[in-house]
DOMIRO-871852 format. One record per residue (C-alpha): residue in three letters; x, y, z. Coordinates in steps of 0.1 Angstrom, whole numbers, plus 5000, padded with zeros to 4 digits. Layout:
% DOMIRO-871852
ALAXYZ ...
***
This chain:
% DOMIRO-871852
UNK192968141319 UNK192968311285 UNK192268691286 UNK189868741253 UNK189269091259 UNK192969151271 UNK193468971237 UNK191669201216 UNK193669511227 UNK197169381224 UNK195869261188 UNK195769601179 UNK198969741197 UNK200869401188 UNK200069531150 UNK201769831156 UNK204269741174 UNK205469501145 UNK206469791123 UNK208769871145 UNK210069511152 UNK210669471118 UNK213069771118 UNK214869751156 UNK213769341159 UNK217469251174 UNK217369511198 UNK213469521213 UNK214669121214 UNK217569171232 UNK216369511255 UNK212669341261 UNK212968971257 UNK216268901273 UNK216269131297 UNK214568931328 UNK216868611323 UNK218868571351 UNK222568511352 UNK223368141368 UNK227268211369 UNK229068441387 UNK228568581423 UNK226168821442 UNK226168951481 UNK223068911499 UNK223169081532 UNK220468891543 UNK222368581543 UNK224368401576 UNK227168251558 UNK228168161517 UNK225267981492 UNK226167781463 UNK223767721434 UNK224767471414 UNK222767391381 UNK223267101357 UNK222367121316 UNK218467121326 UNK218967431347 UNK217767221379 UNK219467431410 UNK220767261443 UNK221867481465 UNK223667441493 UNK224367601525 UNK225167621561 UNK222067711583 UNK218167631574 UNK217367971573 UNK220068021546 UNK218367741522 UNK214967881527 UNK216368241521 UNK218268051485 UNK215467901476 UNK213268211475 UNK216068371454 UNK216268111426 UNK212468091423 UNK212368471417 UNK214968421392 UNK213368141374 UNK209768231377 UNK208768561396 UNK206268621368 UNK204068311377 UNK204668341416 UNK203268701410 UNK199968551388 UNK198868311418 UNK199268541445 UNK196868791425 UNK194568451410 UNK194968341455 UNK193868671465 UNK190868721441 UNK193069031425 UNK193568881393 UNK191469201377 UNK194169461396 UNK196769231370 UNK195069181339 UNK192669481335 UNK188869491330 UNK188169141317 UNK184668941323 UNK186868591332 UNK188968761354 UNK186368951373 UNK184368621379 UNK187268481393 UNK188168731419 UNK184268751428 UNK184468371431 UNK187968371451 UNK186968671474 UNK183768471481 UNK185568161493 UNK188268381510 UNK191468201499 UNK193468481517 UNK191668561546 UNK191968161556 UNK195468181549 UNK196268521569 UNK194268271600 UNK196367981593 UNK200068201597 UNK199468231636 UNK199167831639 UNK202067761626 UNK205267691651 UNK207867981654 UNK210167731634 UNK207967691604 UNK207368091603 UNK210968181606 UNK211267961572 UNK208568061556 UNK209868401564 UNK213168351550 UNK212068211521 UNK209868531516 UNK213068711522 UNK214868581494 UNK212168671470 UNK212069001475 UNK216369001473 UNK216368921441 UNK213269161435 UNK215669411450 UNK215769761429 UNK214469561399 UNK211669721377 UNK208769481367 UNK210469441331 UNK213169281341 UNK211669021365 UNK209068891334 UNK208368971298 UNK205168961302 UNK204669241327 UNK206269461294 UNK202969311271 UNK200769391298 UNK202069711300 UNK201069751264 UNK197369731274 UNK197269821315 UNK199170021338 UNK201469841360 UNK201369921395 UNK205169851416 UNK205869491422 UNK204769431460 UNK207069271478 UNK206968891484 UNK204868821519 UNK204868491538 UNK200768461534 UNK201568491496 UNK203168131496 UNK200267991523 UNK197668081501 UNK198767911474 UNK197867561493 UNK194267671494 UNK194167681452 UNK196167331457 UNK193267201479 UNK190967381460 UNK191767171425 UNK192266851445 UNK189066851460 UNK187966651429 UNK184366551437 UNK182266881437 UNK181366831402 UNK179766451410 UNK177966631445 UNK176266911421 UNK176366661389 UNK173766451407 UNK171366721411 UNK172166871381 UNK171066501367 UNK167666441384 UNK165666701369 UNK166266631334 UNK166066261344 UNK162166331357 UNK163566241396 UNK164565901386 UNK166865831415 UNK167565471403 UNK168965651366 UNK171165871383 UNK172565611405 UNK173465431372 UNK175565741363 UNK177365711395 UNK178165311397 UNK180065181431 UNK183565131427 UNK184064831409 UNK186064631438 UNK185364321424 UNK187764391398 UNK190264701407 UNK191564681446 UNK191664961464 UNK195265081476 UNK195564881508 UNK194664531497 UNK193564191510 UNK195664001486 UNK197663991451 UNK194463891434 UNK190964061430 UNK188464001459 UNK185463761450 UNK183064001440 UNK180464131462 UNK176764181459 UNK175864451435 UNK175364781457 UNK171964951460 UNK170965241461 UNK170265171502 UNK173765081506 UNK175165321489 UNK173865571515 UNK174565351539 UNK177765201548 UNK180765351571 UNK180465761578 UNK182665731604 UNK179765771628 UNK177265501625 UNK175465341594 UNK173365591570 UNK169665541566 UNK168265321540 UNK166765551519 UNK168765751484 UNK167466111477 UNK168566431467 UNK168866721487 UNK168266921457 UNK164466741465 UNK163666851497 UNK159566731487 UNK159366591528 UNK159467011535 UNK157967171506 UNK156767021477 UNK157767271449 UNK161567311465 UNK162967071437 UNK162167311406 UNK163467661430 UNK166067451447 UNK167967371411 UNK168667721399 UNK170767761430 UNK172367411425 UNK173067531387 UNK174567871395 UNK176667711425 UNK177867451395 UNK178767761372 UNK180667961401 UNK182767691411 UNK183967631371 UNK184467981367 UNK187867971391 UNK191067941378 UNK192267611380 UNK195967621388 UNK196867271388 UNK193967161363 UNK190467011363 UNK188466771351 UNK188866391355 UNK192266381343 UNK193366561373 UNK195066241399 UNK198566071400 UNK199965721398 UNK202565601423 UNK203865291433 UNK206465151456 UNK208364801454 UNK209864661481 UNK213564511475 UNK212764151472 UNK211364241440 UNK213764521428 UNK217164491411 UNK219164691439 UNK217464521467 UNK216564781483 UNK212664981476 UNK212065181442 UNK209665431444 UNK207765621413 UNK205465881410 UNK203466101382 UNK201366381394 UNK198466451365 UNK197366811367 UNK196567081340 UNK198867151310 UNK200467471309 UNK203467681296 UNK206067691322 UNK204767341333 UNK203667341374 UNK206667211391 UNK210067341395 UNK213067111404 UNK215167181434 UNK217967031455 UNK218267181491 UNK221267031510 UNK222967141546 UNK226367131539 UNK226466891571 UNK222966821587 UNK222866961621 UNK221067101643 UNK221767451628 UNK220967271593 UNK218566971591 UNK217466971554 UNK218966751523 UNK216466701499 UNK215666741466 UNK212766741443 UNK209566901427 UNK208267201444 UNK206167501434 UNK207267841427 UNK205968061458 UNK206167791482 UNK209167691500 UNK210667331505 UNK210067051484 UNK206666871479 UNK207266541462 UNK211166421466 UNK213866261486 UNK215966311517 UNK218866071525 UNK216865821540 UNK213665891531 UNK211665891495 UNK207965991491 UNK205266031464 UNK201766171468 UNK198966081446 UNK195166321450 UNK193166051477 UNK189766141462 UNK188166241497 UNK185066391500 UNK186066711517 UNK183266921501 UNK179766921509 UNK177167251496 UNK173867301519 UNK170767421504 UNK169767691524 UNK166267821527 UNK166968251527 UNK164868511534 UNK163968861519 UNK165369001556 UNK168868871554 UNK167768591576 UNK168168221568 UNK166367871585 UNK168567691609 UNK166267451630 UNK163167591626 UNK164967921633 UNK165568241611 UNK169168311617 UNK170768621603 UNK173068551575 UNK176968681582 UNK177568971556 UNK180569141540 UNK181869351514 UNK184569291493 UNK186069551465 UNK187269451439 UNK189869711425 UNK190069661379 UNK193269791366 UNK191770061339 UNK188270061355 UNK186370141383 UNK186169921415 UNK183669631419 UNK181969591454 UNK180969241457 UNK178369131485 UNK179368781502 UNK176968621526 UNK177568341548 UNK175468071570 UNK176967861598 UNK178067641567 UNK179867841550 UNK179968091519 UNK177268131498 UNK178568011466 UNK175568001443 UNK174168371425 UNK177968511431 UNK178768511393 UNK176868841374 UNK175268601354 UNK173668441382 UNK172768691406 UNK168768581404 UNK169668261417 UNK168668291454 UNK165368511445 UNK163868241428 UNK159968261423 UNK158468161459 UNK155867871451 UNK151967911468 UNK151967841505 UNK155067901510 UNK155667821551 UNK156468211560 UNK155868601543 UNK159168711531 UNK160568371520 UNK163168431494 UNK164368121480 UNK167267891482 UNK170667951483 UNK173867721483 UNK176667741507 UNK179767531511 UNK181567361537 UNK185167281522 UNK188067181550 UNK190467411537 UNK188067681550 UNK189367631589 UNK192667731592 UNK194867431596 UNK198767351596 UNK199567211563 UNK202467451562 UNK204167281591 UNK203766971571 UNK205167071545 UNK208867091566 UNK207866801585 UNK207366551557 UNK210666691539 UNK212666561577 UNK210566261579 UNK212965931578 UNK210265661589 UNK206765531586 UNK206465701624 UNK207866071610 UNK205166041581 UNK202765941601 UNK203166231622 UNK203566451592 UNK200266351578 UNK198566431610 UNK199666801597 UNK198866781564 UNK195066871562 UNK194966951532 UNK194766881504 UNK194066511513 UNK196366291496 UNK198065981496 UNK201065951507 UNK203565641490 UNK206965591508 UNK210165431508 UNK213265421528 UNK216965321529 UNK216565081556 UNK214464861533 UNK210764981544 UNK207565091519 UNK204065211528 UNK201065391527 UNK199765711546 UNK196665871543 UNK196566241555 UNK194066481553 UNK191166631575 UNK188066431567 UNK184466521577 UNK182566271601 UNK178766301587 UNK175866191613 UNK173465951604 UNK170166121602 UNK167465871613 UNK164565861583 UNK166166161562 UNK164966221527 UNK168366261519 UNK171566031522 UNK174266181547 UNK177666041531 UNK178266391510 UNK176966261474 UNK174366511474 UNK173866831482 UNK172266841520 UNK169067051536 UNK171167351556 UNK168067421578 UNK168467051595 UNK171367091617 UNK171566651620 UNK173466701586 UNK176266911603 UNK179366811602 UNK180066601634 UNK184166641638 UNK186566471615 UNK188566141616 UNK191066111637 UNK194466131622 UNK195565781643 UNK192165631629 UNK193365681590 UNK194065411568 UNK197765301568 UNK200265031556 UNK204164961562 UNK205464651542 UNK202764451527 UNK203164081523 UNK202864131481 UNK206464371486 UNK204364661467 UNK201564921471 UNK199965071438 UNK198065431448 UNK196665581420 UNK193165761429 UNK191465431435 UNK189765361466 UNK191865371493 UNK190165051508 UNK187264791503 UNK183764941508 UNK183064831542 UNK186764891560 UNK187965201580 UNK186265541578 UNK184165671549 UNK186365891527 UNK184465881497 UNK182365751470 UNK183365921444 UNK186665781439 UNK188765731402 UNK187265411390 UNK190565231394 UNK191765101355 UNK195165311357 UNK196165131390 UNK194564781383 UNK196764801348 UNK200164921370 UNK199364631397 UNK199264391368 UNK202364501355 UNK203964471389 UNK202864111392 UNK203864031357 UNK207364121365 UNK207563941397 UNK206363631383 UNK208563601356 UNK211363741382 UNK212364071358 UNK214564291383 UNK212464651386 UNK214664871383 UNK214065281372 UNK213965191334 UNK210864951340 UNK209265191364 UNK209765451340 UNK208365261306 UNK205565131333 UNK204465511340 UNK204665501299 UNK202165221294 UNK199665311267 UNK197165021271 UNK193565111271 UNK190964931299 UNK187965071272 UNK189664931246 UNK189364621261 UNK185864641272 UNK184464761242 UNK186164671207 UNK185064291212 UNK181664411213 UNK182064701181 UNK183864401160 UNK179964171166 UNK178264471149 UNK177064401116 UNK178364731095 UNK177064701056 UNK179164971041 UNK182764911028 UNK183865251037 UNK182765241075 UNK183964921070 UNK187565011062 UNK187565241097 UNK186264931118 UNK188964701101 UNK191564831120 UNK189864781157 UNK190264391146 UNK194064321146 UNK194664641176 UNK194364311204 UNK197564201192 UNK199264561204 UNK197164531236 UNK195264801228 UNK197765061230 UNK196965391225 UNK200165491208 UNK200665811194 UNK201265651156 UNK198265451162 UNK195265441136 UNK193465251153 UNK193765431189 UNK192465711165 UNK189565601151 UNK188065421185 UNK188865741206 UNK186365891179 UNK184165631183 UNK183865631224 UNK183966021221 UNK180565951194 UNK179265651216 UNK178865891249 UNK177266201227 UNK174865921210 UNK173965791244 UNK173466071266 UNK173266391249 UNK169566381248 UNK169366251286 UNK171966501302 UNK172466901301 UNK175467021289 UNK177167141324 UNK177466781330 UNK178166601295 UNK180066311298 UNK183966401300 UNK184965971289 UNK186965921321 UNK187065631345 UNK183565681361 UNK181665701321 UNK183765391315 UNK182365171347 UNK178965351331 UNK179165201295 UNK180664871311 UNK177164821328 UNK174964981301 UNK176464701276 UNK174864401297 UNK171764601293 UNK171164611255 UNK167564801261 UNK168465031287 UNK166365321282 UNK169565531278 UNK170565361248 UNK167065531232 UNK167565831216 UNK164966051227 UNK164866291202 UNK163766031172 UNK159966011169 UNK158165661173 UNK161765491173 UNK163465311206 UNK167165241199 UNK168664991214 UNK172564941223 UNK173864791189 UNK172065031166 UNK174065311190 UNK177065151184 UNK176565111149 UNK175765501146 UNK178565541170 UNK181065351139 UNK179565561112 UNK180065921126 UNK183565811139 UNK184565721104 UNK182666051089 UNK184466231118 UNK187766121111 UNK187566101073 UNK187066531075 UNK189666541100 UNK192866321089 UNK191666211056 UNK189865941035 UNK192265661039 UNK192265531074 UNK195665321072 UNK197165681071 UNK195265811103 UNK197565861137 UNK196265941173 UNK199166201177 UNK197866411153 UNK194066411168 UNK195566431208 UNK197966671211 UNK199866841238 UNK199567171235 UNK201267381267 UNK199867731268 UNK200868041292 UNK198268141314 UNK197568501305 UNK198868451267 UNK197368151257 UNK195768081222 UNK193468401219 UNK196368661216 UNK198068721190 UNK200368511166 UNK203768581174 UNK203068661207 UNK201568301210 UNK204368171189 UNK206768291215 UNK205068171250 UNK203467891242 UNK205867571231 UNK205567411199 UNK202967141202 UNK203466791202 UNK201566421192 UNK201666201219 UNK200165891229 UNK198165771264 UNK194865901274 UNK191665891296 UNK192465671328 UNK195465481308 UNK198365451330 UNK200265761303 UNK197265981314 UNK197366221288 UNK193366321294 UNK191266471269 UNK187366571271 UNK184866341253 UNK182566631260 UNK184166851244 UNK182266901211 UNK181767151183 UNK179367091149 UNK180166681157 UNK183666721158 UNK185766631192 UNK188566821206 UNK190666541215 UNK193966811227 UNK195366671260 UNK193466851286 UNK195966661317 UNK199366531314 UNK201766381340 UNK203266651350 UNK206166511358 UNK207866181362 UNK210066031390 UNK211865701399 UNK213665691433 UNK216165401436 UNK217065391474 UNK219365131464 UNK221765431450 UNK220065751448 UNK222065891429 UNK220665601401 UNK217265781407 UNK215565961373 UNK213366251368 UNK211866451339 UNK209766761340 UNK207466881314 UNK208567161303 UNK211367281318 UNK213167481353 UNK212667821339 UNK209568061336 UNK210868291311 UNK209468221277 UNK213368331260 UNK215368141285 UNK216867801271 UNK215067631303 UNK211567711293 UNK210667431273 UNK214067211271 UNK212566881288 UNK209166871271 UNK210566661240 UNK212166441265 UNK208766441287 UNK206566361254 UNK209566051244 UNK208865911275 UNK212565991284 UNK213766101316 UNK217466281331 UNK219666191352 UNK218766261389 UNK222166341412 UNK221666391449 UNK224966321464 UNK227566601467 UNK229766421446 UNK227366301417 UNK225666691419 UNK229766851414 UNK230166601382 UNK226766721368 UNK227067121376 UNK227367331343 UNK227167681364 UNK227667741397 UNK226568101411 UNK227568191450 UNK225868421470 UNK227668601496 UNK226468741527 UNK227369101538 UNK231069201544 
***
């Protein structure tokens, strides 16, 4: 999140403060700026500890740390974080909390956050959730918070974080409170919160059918089936793609496997509840619209948008050079400045019963153990499953705090939060609730009118007040993904996952595997909704649309049974691609979702896996690594055949369109010196605005990820679609080829004001760049504040759905210009050879450390952007030869 307003004052003080800079610079540097790096040598007592900790840290920073009890790791672990990266632990416990505004100061983004956060109750679920938990998995989370606040000891905010001496420019900084076990649980509710990935397709729907004139067949073309005739799901019949199956309709859609029994045959939107009251549609939308606008206006740790997923694969050893499984993974979340993970090694000196943990990994800073990793026998990825854990009820409210429930008025469930504003005075913020959950929609100031909406004639009651929308999300029941978290880091089998993933609620992801003994598979966690069919309903009940709250048949009936989710162990093709796809074909297992990632990224790494065991090539970390590098683009491939049949007249749009003619020969690769990836990036970005700018509002513009790309794919058999007219020319009905053709022209205009006249000179690394950005100093502060936190930017190739998903928003356009910055990177890469782990490789993007001054902050995000990787040692031995500071930690006496 960038702070304008916060911006605006440190402008002015920054000014000042220069002067003085100029004068004292090496000092204020050294005193203000230096001041919170920790010192990775050397030695420290921590009576909190058992027995002696050794950190050990190689050239990239990257701790292991060893010890003798569990207790003692935990208590470590919480010590390095707060060394490396206290400052951004302390942001997401206030973003968790909804007490961003008691951090940042008055400030209109930060206040709709907390109003947003407090709504949901991130940290009241999580405070519930702390009592499930065993008396094992407390005692660690409680270590861990232990060792936080250790290192927080007598230190004053300035020398945890530079930037709590800039905020004290323009705030006043209360103490730093100490580090608290529920601190770390709520961070899995914003986790859950960003890979819940489908709330924008539930609302985008309804968003859709006004503008669309009710048109259910046109929306249902926005939202194609997943193309299983051509992309296979993650557990798959065969090698090759199954024989394609009849077209699904708009019946079927609604229709097949809930877990329950078979939906009705009829597709409409709960936003159009016309079978109740025949004017609900028009009062029923303002509530869908605000509900759309609260849930963008939280902070999105991990990232948005359609970028936001994961490749992983696993290869059994029949296929791999070591003979024994290989297992890679790339998380895609949001780009920021220090980058999301932080790399860890936690090893029992000898596993025992006392100690049971030797792992290393990626983790989060604020949350013990390691999330994505190894043990010794053990290697796991996870990749966001796509679920449909979300569903919003339109609820029918009344003027007396009451709202419908089966013919009912039920009183709603009331609270007040306050919201305390560093600098200002305290907000009290009104949350109701139904049976479903919070009321989401009208929360934002903006949107306050939206559930006292005009009350059409003959409304069925005096006092009826209008609609409201409230949301029933998983992660609001308390659950025991923190037990998980130390299960899955143990787990030495497909039977230990499997009984991990039973714990791990949320959020639901897949989970990729490997071991030493020679096995791979698949595990889906997660708790998943079981929706009732609802015999002759107006509405579907598999969660694409929002549902009619006052009909309790669209409850929730349970959820899926952890023994009844989809699994595999050792597939007879010796490899399992999961990346977003559907997890199987339409009509197998229990419904999960529709709204899946379209499946081009994993189609394109299952290709490559075949390719190489055809033509017997050894995988091995390098080809995993240059796989998770591949650069080749599925609309590429769908669309330039059809560009290059387009008659263009002029020579100078012509030069632009000479380019797309030779790119087959490079496979359509989307490499960063590429002119041509350049110019036809410009031309889908064109093609979408052309196409559906006049059809679609703005909240739901087409972003050009995998789901507009199974959209355009269909459109282009369908040269006089009626979206292909452009409905603001008078007495004219374009077809598809004069789009495209327009769609050529304002590309080349575009990129001709952009990179120049001469397209041979053009390069998709200067249009897409990466672009890393602190969270509270980001690009409206400024300049040498900016200069100073946010690393230097970088050209890189990959995009949209390309297996190098290095996303970027179509949608996001200014006076016919695209932004084209990466919006989602792979936030890391990792290859796990269980053939030799020690062989294993790993890369971060940007670095170990938080602090912006510390040689750590940004020292692997050239490597990252190269498509490089480091060395990753795990064995005592290989760790020892790769240590360049080692820092022990003594206990008392």
């Amino acid at each position: 999140m960038s702070v304008s307003s916060l911006a605006q004052r440190l402008a002015i003080i920054i000014a000042a403060v220069l002067v003085v800079v100029l004068v004292v610079g090496a000092i204020l540097t050294t005193v203000l700026v230096r001041r919170p790096l920790p010192d990775y040598g050397g030695s420290s007592t921590l009576p909190i500890l058992s027995g002696e900790v050794e950190i050990l840290r190689d050239d990239q920073g990257v701790p292991q740390i060893y010890a003798d009890t569990d207790t003692d790791l935990f208590r470590a672990q919480g010590y390095v974080h707060a060394q490396d990266r206290f400052f951004e632990m302390d942001y997401r416990r206030h973003v968790t909390a909804g007490r961003l505004s008691e951090l940042v100061g008055e400030n209109e983004a930060a206040l709709a956050a907390d109003s947003v956060i407090r709504t949901f109750g991130w940290r009241r679920v999580a405070e519930q959730e702390w009592d499930l938990l065993t008396a094992e998995s407390r005692g660690f989370f409680e270590a861990y918070a232990e060792g936080v606040n250790a290192y927080l000891g007598s230190r004053e905010a300035s020398q945890l974080g530079m930037e709590y001496t800039v905020l004290g420019l323009v705030t006043e900084l209360a103490e730093v409170e100490p580090w608290t076990p529920v601190d770390s649980l709520a961070w899995l509710k914003a986790m859950a919160w960003d890979l819940s990935t489908n709330n924008d397709q539930e609302l985008g729907r309804a968003a859709a059918l006004r503008p669309l004139a009710g048109d259910l067949g046109r929306v249902a073309e926005l939202y194609p089936a997943f193309p299983e005739d051509q992309n296979l799901p993650i557990i798959a019949p065969s090698r090759e793609p199954a024989a394609a199956p009849a077209p699904e309709t708009d019946a079927e859609a609604g229709a097949a496997g809930t877990g329950a029994a078979d939906e009705p045959a009829a597709d409409a939107a709960a936003a159009e509840p016309a079978a109740v009251e025949p004017d609900a549609a028009a009062i029923g939308n303002a509530a869908l619209t605000s509900a759309l606008e609260a849930l963008r206006a939280t902070p999105r740790l991990l990232g948005e948008g359609d970028g936001i997923g994961s490749n992983s694969f696993v290869v059994a050893g029949e296929h791999t050079a070591s003979g024994l499984p290989l297992l890679a993974n790339d998380p895609h979340l949001g780009i920021s400045a220090p980058g999301i993970w932080h790399q860890t090694g936690l090893h029992c000196r000898e596993v025992s019963t006392l100690c049971t943990f030797d792992v290393a990994g990626f983790g989060f800073a604020g949350l013990p153990g390691v999330v994505i990793g190894h043990n010794a026998e053990l290697a796991w990825g996870l990749t966001n499953m796509g679920a449909d854990v979300v569903d919003f009820y339109l609820e029918r409210v009344y003027d007396d705090g009451t709202y419908l429930r089966d013919g009912e008025r039920v009183p709603l469930s009331r609270r007040t939060e306050t919201i305390a504003v560093n600098g200002a005075e305290d907000v009290a913020l009104s949350v109701a609730s139904t049976g479903h959950g919070p009321i989401v929609s009208g929360v934002l100031p903006t949107t306050t009118a939206a559930n006292t909406t005009p009350v059409p004639e003959g409304s069925p009651s005096p006092g009826f007040g209008g609609y409201a929308v409230a949301m029933s999300w998983t992660a609001l029941t308390p659950g025991r993904t923190g037990d998980a978290l130390f299960a899955i880091n143990r787990a030495t089998d497909a039977d230990t996952i499997a009984a991990a993933a039973a714990l791990f609620e949320v959020p639901a992801q897949s989970i990729v595997f490997a071991t030493t003994a020679g096995d791979i598979g698949f595990q889906a966690p997660g708790k998943i909704p079981v929706r009732r069919t609802v015999d002759g309903a107006p509405v579907p009940s598999d969660g694409r649309w929002p549902r009619p709250g006052w009909d309790s048949r669209y409850d929730w009936a349970g959820y899926v049974e952890p023994a009844d989710m989809p699994r595999a162990l050792n597939p007879a093709d010796g490899f399992i691609v999961a990346a977003n796809q559907a997890v199987t074909l339409r009509d197998a297992g229990p419904f999960l979702s529709r709204d899946f990632d379209y499946g081009y990224r994993s189609q394109r790494l299952r290709d490559l896996i075949v390719t190489a065991v055809d033509t017997g090539t050894p995988i091995d970390a390098a080809w995993a690594n240059e796989a998770m590098n591949d650069t080749a683009s599925p609309f590429a491939e769908m669309l330039v055949p059809a560009l290059l049949d387009i008659r263009v007249e002029d020579d100078f749009v012509q030069e632009a369109v000479d380019l797309l003619a030779t790119w087959q020969d490079d496979d359509y690769r989307q490499d960063a010196d590429s002119a041509a990836a350049a110019y036809f990036a410009a031309v889908w970005a064109n093609l979408l605005a052309l196409t559906f700018g006049d059809d679609l509002p703005a909240s739901i513009a087409p972003d050009g990820g995998s789901r507009w790309l199974a959209v355009v794919a269909q459109l282009m058999a369908d040269p006089t679609n009626p979206f292909w007219d452009d409905r603001t020319t008078i007495n004219l009905v374009e077809s598809r080829d004069e789009i495209l053709l327009q769609a050529l022209v304002s590309a080349r205009n575009e990129l001709t004001n952009t990179l120049g006249k001469d397209p041979s000179s053009w390069e998709w690394g200067r249009l897409h760049v990466a672009a890393p950005q602190h969270p509270v100093f980001g690009s409206d502060v400024p300049a040498p504040l900016s200069w100073f936190v946010n690393p230097a930017p970088i050209g890189v190739g990959g995009g949209s759905s390309i297996v190098n998903a290095t996303g970027w928003d179509a949608g996001d356009r200014e006076d016919g210009r695209t932004d084209f910055a990466v919006t989602a990177v792979p936030s890391m890469r990792m290859v796990v050879e269980l053939g030799d782990l020690d062989s294993s490789v790993w890369v971060n993007f940007t670095g170990v450390s938080g602090h912006p001054a510390a040689a750590h902050y940004d020292d692997q995000f050239e490597a990252w952007a190269a498509g490089e990787t480091y060395s990753w040692p795990f064995s005592r031995a290989a760790v020892e030869a790769a240590t360049s500071s080692t820092r022990t930690l003594h206990p008392a006496g």
